[in-house]
C-alpha positions in Angstrom: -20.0 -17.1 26.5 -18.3 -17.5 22.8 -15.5 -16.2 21.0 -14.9 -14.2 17.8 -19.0 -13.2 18.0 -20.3 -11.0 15.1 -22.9 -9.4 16.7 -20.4 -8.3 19.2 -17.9 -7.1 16.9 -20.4 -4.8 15.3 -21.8 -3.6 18.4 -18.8 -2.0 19.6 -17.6 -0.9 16.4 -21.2 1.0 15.6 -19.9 3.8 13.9 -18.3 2.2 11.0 -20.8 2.5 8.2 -19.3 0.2 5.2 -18.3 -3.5 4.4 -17.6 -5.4 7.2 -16.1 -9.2 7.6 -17.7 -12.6 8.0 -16.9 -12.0 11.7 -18.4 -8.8 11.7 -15.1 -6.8 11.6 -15.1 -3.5 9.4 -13.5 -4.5 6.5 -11.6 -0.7 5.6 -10.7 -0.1 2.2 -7.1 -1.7 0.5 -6.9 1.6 -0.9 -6.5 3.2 2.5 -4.2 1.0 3.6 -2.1 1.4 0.3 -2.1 4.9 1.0 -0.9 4.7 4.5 2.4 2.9 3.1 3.7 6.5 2.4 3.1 8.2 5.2 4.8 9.0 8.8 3.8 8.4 12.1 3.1 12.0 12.8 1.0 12.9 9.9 -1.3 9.5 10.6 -1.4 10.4 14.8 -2.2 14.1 14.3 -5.9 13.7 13.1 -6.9 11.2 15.2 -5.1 13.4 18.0 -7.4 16.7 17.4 -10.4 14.1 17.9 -10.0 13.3 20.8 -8.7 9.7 20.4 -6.0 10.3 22.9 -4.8 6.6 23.7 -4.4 5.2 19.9 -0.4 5.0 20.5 2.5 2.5 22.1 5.8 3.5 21.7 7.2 0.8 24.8 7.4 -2.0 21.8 10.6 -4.2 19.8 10.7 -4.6 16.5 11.4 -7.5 14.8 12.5 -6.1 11.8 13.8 -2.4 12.0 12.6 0.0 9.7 9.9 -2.1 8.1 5.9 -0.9 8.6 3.2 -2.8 9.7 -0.1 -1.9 8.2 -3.0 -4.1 8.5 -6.4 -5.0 9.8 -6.8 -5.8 13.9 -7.7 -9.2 14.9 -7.7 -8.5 18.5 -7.6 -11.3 21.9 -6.9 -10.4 25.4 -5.4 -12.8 28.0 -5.0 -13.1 31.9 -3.1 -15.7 34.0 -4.2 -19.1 34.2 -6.9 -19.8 36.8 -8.2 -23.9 36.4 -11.2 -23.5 37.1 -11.8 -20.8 34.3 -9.2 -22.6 31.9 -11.6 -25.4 32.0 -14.7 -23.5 31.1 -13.0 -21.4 28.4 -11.0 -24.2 26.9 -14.2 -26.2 26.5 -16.5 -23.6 24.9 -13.2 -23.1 21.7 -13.5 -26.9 22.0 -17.0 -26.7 21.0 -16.7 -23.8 18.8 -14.7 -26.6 17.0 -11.3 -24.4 17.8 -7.7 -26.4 16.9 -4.5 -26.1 19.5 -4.0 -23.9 22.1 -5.9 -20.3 22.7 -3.0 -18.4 20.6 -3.5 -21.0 17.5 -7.3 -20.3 17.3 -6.7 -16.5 16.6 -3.8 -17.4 14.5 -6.0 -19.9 12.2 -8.9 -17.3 11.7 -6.3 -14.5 9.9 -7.3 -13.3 6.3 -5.2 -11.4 4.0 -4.5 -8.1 5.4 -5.1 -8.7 9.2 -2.5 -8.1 12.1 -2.7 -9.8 14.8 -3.1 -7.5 18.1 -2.9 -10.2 21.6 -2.7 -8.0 24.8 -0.9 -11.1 26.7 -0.5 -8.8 30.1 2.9 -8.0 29.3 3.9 -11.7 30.3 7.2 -12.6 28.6 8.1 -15.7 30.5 6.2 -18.4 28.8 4.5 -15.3 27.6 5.9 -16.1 24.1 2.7 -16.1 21.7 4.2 -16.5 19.0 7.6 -18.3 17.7 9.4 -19.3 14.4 6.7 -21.9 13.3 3.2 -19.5 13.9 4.8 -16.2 12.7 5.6 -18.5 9.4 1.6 -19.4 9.6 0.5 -15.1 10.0 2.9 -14.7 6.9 1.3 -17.2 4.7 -2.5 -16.4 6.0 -1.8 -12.4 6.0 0.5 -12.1 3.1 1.3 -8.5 4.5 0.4 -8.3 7.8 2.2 -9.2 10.9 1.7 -9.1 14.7 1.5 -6.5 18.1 2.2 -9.1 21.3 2.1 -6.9 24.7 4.0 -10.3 25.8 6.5 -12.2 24.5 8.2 -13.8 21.3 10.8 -16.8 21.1 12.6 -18.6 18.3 14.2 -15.2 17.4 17.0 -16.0 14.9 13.8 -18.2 12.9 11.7 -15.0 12.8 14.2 -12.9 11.7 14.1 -14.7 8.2 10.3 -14.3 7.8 9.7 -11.4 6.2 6.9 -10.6 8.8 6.9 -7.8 11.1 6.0 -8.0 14.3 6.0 -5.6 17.7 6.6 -7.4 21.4 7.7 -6.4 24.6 10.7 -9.0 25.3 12.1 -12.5 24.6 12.3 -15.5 26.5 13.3 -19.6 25.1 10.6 -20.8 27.1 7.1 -22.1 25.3 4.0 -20.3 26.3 2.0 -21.3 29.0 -0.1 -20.6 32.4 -2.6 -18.1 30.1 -6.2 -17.9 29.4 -8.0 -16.2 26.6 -10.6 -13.3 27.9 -11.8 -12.4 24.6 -11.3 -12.7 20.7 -12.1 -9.7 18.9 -13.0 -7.9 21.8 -11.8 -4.6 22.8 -8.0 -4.8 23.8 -5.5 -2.3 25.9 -1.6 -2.9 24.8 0.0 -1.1 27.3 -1.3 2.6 27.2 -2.8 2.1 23.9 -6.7 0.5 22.9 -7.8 -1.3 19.9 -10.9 -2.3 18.4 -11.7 -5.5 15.7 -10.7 -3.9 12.7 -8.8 -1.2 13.8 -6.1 -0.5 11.4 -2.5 -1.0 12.9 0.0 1.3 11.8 3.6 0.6 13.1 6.4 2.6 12.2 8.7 4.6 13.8 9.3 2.4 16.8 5.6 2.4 17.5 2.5 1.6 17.0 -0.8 3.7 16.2 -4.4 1.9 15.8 -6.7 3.8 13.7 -10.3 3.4 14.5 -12.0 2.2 11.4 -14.5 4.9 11.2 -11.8 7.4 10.9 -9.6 6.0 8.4 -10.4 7.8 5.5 -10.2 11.2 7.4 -7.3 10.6 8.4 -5.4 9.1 5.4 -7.4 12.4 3.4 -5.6 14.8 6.7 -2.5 12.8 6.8 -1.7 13.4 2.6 -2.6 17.4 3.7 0.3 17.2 6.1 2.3 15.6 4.0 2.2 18.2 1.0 1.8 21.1 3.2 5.5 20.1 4.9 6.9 19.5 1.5 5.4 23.3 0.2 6.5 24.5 3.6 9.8 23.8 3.3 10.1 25.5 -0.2 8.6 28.6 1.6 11.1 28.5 4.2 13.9 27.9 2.1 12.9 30.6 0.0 12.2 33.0 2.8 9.1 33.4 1.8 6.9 32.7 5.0 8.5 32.5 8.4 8.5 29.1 10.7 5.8 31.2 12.9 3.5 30.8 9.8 4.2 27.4 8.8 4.0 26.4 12.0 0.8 27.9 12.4 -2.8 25.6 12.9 -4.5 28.2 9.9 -2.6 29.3 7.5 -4.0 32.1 5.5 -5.6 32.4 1.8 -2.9 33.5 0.6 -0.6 30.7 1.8 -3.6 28.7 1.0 -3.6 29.9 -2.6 -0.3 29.1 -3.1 0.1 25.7 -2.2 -3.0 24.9 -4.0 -1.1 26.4 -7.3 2.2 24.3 -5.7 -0.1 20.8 -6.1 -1.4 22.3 -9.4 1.9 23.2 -11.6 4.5 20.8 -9.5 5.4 17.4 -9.8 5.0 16.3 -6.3 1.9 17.9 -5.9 0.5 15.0 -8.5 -1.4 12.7 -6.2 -2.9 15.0 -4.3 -4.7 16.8 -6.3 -7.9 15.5 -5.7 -7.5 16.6 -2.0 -10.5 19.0 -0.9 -9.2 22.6 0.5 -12.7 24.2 1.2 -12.4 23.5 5.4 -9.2 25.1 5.6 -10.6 28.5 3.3 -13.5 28.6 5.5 -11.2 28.9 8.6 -8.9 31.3 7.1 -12.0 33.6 6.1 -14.1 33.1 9.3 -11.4 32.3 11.9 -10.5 29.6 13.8 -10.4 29.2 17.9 -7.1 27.8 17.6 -5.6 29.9 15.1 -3.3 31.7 17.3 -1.2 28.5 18.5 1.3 26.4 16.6 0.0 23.6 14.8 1.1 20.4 16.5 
């Protein structure tokens, strides 16, 4: 076996179409990633949600900095407790792979701008820690605004804390990592009741985090913004007593509410950057019907 394959990496990730990494790893947009800053939690989940992708979320995570997000590129590795025998096999193909330090230190020296490292470590906490003070100081400088997901532990606490880094973990313990071996390096990864893919864009916020598959990023950032001004130019409506919560609330709205918040983006000055946004799915469903139009939008 080897790690961090490219052919891999693209297999499993078939349905992204555009630029991908030296690795192989889809490569999404900065754009989309920019745009993401500005969003919530629940207006990135709920389009991925209606697809189907069901197990994109953790909310059983610390932060190490509170209300700071973390949006950024997956490099994923899995781990499982130490066995010698497959310690010794593993070890030796990094070594001739040409891989520096422990298993945690290779995926930590092949970060880019932009990535986030995602380490399912089997929710081990005692000598669990993957990262401390000195190798979250090496994801800031390598990452610039990335960070870290550890289902596992962290240590050197009080040195994170003044590394302007996020990064999500499951506990804390003084003790230095070891008794682990590395499964996989950008392979798929389950943290907790969550899975991510190689390139998957990590989206923590709100106490949790949300991995976007690549393929549906733009979708989502383009159903996320819709959200976003539809709740702003629903709560003018309500506030006004125009519409009631029932139709605010509701999965379709009509082409008359339609109409209107296409004239709110138009004429107001929050309705500026997203203009561009395409209403002509939402028209068609409030001409022709929708299955789900008689339940509350979630």
């Amino acid at each position: 076996m080897r790690f961090n394959v490219k052919e891999e990496i693209i297999a499993i990730t078939p349905q992204w179409t555009g630029e991908r990494f030296p690795d192989g790893r889809p490569k999404v947009a900065d754009k989309y990633l920019k745009a993401l800053e500005g969003m919530t939690l629940e207006e990135v989940w709920k389009p991925i949600f209606l697809k189907g992708y069901e197990n994109q979320f953790e909310g059983e995570l610390r932060t190490l900095h509170a209300n700071k997000k973390l949006i950024g590129r997956a490099v994923t590795s899995a781990f499982a407790p130490a066995r010698p025998d497959l310690h010794e096999t593993l070890f030796a193909v990094g070594m001739e792979e040409g891989r520096k330090g422990n298993y945690n230190q290779w995926v930590i020296d092949s970060l880019v701008e932009g990535d986030v490292v995602v380490a399912d470590m089997f929710d081990k906490i005692y000598k669990g820690t993957f990262i401390g003070g000195n190798l979250t100081t090496a994801i800031s400088a390598r990452t610039k605004t990335g960070g870290a997901v550890v289902w596992g532990g962290i240590r050197d606490v009080e040195q994170m804390e003044r590394i302007d880094t996020q990064v999500y973990y499951r506990g804390i313990d003084p003790t230095p990592i070891r008794d682990f071996v590395m499964l996989g390096f950008n392979t798929a990864v389950r943290i907790g009741k969550a899975v991510c893919l190689p390139g998957d864009i990590v989206f923590g916020a709100g106490g949790g985090v949300l991995f976007i598959p690549s393929h549906l990023v733009q979708e989502v950032v383009e159903g996320a913004a819709k959200s976003h001004i539809k709740d702003v130019f629903g709560f003018e409506m309500l506030t006004a007593n125009i519409f009631t919560t029932a139709e605010i609330d509701r999965n379709t709205w009509t082409e008359e509410m339609l109409d209107m918040l296409t004239a709110f983006i138009r004429d107001d000055e929050r309705g500026r950057e997203y203009r561009d946004l395409d209403w002509t799915v939402e028209y068609e469903l409030a001409r022709n019907g929708d299955p789900d139009d008689t339940q509350t939008a979630l």
